[in-house]
Structure formats: structure tokens, C-alpha cells
matplotlib code that plots the C-alpha trace (Angstrom):
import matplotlib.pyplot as plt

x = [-55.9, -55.1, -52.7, -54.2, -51.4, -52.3, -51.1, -53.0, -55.1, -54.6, -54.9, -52.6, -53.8, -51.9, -53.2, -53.3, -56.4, -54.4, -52.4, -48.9, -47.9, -44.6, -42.4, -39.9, -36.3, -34.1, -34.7, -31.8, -28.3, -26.4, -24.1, -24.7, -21.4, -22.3, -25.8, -24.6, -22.2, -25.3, -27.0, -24.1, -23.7, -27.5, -28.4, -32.0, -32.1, -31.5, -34.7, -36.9, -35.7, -35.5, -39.0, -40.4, -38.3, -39.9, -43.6, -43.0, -41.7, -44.7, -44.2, -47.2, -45.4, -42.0, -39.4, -37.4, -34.4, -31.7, -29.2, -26.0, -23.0, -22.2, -25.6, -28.7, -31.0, -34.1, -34.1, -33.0, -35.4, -38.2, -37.5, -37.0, -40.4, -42.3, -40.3, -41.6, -45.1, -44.6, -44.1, -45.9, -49.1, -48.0, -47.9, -44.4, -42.6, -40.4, -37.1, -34.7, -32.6, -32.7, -35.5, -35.6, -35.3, -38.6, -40.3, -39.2, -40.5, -43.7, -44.0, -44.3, -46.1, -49.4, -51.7, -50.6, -47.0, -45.5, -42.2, -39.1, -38.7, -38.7, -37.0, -37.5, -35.2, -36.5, -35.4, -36.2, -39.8, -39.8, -38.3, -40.1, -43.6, -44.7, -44.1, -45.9, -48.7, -49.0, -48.6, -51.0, -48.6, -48.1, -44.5, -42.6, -40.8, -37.6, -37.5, -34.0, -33.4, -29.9, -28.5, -28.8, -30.2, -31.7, -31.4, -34.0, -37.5, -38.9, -36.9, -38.3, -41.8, -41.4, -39.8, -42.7, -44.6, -42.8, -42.9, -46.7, -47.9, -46.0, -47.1, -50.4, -50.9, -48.5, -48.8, -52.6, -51.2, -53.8, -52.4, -53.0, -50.4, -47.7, -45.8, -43.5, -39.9, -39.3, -35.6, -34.1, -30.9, -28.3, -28.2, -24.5, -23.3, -25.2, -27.6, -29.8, -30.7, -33.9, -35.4, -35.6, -37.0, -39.7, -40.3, -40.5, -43.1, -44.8, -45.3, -46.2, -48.5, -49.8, -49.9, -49.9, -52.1, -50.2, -48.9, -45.2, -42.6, -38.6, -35.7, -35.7, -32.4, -30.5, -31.5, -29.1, -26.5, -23.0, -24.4, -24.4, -27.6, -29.1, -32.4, -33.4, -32.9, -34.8, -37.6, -37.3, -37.8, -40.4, -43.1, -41.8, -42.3, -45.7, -46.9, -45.7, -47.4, -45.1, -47.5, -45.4, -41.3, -39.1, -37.2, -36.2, -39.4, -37.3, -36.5, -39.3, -37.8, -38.5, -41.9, -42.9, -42.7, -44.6, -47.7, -47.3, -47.4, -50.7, -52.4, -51.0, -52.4, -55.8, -55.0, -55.6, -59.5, -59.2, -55.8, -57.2, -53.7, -51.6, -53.4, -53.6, -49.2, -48.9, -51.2, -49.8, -46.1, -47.1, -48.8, -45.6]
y = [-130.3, -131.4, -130.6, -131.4, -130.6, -131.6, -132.8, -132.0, -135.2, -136.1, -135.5, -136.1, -135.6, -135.2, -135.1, -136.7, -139.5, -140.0, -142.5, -141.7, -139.3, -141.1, -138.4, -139.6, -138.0, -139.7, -136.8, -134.6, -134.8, -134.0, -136.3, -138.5, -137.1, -139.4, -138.0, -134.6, -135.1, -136.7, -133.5, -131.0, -132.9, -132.1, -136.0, -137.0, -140.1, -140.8, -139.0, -141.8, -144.9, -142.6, -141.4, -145.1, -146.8, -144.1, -145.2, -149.0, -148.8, -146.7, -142.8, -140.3, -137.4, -136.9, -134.3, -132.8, -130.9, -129.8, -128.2, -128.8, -126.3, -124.8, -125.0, -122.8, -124.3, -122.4, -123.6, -127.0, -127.3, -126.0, -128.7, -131.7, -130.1, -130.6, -133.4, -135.7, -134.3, -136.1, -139.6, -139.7, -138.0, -137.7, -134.3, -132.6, -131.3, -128.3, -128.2, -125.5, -122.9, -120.4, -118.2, -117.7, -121.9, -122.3, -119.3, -121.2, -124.7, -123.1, -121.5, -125.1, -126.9, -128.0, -128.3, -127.5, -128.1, -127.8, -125.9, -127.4, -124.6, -121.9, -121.1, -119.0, -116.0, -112.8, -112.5, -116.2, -115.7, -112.2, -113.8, -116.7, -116.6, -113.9, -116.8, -119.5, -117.2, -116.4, -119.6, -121.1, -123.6, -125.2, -125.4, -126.7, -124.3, -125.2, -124.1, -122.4, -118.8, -116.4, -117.4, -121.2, -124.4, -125.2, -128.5, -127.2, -128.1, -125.6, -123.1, -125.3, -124.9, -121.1, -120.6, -122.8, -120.7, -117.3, -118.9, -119.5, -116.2, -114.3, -116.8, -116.5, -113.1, -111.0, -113.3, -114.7, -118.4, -120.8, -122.5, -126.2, -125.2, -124.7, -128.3, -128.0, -129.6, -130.5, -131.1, -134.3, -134.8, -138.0, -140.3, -141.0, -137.3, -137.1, -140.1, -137.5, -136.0, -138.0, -137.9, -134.5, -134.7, -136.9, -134.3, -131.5, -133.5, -134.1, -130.4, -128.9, -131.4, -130.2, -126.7, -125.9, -128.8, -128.2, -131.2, -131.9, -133.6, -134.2, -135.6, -139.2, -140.0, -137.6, -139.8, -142.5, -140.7, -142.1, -145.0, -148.8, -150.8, -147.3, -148.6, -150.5, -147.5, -145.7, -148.2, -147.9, -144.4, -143.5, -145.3, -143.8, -140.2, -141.0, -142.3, -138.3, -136.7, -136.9, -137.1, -137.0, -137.6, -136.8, -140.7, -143.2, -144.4, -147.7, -149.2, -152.0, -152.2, -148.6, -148.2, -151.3, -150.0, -146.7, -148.6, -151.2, -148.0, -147.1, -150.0, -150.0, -146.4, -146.7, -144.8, -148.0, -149.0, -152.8, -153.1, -152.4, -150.5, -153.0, -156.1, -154.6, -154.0, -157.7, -158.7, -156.3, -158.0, -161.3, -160.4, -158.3]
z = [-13.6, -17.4, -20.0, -23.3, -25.9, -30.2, -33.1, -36.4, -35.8, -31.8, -29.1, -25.6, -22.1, -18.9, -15.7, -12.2, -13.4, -16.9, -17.6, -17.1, -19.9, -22.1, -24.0, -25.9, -25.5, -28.4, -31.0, -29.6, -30.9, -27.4, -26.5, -30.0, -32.1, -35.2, -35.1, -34.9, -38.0, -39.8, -38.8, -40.0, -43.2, -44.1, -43.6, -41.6, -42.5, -38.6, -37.6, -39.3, -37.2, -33.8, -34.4, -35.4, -32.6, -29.9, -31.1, -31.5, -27.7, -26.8, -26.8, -26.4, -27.2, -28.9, -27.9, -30.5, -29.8, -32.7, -30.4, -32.4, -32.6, -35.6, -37.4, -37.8, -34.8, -35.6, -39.5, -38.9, -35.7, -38.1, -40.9, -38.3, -36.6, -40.2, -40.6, -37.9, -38.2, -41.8, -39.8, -36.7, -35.3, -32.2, -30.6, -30.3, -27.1, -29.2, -27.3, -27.1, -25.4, -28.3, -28.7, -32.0, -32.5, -30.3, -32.5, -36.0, -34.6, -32.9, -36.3, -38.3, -36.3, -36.5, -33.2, -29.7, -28.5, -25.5, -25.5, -23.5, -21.3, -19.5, -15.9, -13.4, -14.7, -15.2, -18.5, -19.9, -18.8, -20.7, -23.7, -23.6, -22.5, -25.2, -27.0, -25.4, -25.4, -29.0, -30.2, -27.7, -26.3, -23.3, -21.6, -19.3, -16.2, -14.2, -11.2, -11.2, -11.2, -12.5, -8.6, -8.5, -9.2, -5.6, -4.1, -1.5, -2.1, -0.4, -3.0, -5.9, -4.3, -3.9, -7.7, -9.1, -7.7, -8.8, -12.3, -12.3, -11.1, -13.5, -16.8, -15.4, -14.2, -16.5, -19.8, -19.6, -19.6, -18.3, -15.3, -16.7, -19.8, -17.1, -16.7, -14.1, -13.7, -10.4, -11.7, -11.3, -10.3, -10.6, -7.2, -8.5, -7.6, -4.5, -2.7, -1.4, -4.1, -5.9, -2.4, -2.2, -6.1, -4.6, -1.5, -4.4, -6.6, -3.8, -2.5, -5.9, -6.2, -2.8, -3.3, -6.8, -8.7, -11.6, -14.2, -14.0, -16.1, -15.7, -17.9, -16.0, -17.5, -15.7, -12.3, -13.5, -15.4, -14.6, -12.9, -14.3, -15.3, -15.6, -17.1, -13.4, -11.8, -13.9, -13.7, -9.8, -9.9, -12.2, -10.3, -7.0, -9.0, -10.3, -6.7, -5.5, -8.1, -11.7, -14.5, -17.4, -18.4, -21.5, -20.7, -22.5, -24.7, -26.1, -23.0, -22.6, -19.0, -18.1, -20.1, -18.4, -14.6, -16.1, -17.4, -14.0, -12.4, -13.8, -13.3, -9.9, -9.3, -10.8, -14.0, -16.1, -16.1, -15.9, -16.7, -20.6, -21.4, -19.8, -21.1, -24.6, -24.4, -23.6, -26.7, -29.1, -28.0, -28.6, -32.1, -33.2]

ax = plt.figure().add_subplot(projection="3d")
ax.plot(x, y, z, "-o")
ax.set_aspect("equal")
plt.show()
């Protein structure tokens, strides 16, 4: 199954027999206090070097969340949204919480975006898939619901599967512009927990077919030398089924295990990506 999301002028494809689908997670102002007073005090200058650092390192797709307190989301998400379309033609994963922010950044951007996200509440999928629909977009699901955030798999299975009937059935969403987030968890609150990721990856690969994509951060968060176990884990993800992650696109350490990984797997026709990476290093 393929996710084909657009920017005015390309084009991004994720799918099993894809190489491994790199979205960039820097444009987001949580947890970055001197980019959020940058942001209150009406000054992008930031955005440039962020969205030029995330391409240079070998981003596919850019995320762009605007969540800071205090300021208008949806007008500020809009401007960043045109923004970034003005620097790079990579397509955009529109991030947000608020409804009417995902609406103003659908509502200026060019192509196909996928929206960062929707969950398995009753009333997120009523707010949000209207949207999804009417913009043409695809989107990514969490499988959590208004009673918990399940370490079970076999609950992540069953609201994955809840939260593609419903987009498909109810809404008229194609099941190939559902991305589902199997939800990683950090290994420093709890070592069990990226296994049973792994097992979840695995059985909505299985059973659903559908493309899937996490926050790989959150794996290592709290942890030292987060950026081996991040390289560590992707690969292990992409060997269950992960076709795509909002991670860390600067990290030549992490982005390197990802396109090892698709060599490794077959997704790289005679190692032409990872040859090419190597040559365009030495050149720079």
C-alpha cells in the first residue's frame, strides 16, 4: 500500500518497497524556550536554518508544528506553512492539536499534506476527519482513545482498526491516506516498552497493510547518547514494518542506520541512494 503526499512541485512516497520515508521533526517550538520567544516576538528568522539544516541532513518531508502558548496557532501555523513552502519543496506534515490551526495550514498549503493527527476518540475523528477529507490530505492516527493510552498491542491493533473503519467507512478516506502511529514509548520509563512497539508494528503490518509512522525521539527521551539508541531502533522498526518517522533529520548517525537499513532490506536498488549520500559528503 502507498502514501503518496505533494508539494506544489514533488512528490513523496511511502510504502513497504519505498525507501524509508525521513520526516523532519525540528520545526516545532516545544521544549525550545528561545525559539518560542523568537516566535512570540514575531521573529522567523529561526525557521530558515531549521528548514535548510533538515534537507542538508536529508529530510523527505518536514513537520511543522507552531504549538506555542499565548499566540494565535492557526495564523502563525498558516504563515510558517507558506513560509517553508517559500524555502523548500518538500511536502509538509501540518502538525497540530487545534482544529482550527490544522484548517488555517491545510488552507495554505499547496499539494497534499498529511496532518499530524488524529486518535481514536470519538470526537477527534468527528472534528478532524471532515477535515482531512475536504482538503484531500492524508493523516496520521494514534491509537489511543478518551480511556487510555494502551501499552497492549493487541488494544493498539484493535483501535487502529476502530480508527480505519470509521475514516474509511463514515468519512470516504482512502485506506492508503491513513498513517498509523503505533506509538512509541521511552525504554528509560519502562524496558518493555519498544518491544511491545515492535510487536504493534509488526501486527498492523499483518493485518491492516496500512503505512505507519512514530515520533522516534520519544524512544530515547531521558536517556544519554540518545542518538545510538535511536539509530538502534529505527532499523529494528523498519525490519517490523515502520515505513516512515517524524525523527531527528540532522543526526548523520540516526539518518545513516535509516538508509543502511534500506539497503539492508532491499528498498535501495544497488545501494544507488546509499552510494550517492557517501559521494554527495565527500563533494560537500
Amino acid at each position: 500500500m502507498h502514501t503518496v503526499v505533494r508539494s506544489a512541485s514533488r512528490t513523496v512516497v511511502i510504502g513497504p518497497d519505498q525507501p524509508f520515508c525521513v520526516i523532519g521533526e525540528r520545526l516545532n517550538p516545544t521544549g525550545r524556550r528561545i525559539f518560542q520567544d523568537q516566535l512570540r516576538a514575531g521573529d522567523l528568522s529561526r525557521i530558515e536554518l531549521d528548514v535548510a539544516e533538515q534537507v542538508a541532513g536529508g529530510a523527505m518531508m518536514l513537520d511543522v508544528n507552531m504549538g506555542v502558548p499565548l499566540l494565535d496557532e492557526a495564523d502563525l501555523l498558516s504563515r510558517v506553512v507558506r513560509l517553508v513552502q517559500g524555502m523548500t519543496d518538500l511536502p509538509l506534515c501540518i502538525d497540530s492539536s487545534v482544529v482550527e490551526a490544522l484548517d488555517a495550514g491545510l488552507a495554505a498549503y499547496e499539494g497534499k499534506a498529511l496532518v499530524n493527527s488524529v486518535t481514536a476518540e470519538d470526537d477527534r475523528l468527528a472534528a478532524i476527519l471532515p477535515l482531512v477529507k475536504r482538503y484531500g490530505a492524508a493523516v496520521v492516527a494514534l491509537p489511543n482513545d478518551e480511556e487510555e493510552i494502551p501499552e497492549d498491542p493487541a488494544r493498539r491493533l484493535e483501535l487502529a482498526r476502530k480508527i480505519v473503519d470509521v475514516a474509511t467507512g463514515r468519512y470516504g478516506i482512502p485506506a492508503e491516506d491513513i498513517v498509523i502511529d503505533p506509538l512509541a514509548m521511552p525504554v528509560g520509563a519502562d524496558t518493555s516498552l519498544v518491544t511491545k512497539t515492535l510487536e504493534t508494528i509488526s501486527m498492523i503490518r499483518d493485518e491492516l497493510g496500512v503505512n505507519m509512522t512514530l515520533g522516534a525521539s520519544n524512544v530515547s527521551f531521558g536517556m544519554p547518547h540518545r542518538h545510538a539508541l535511536g539509530a538502534a531502533f529505527l532499523p529494528m522498526a523498519m525490519h517490523a514494518g515502520l515505513t516512515s518517522a517524524i525523527m531527528d533529520a540532522r543526526t548523520p548517525q540516526i539518518v545513516d542506520a535509516v538508509k543502511a537499513a534500506d539497503l539492508l532490506l532491499g528498498n535501495d536498488e544497488w545501494g544507488a541512494n546509499w552510494i550517492s549520500m557517501f559521494r554527495a559528503r565527500q563533494a560537500g
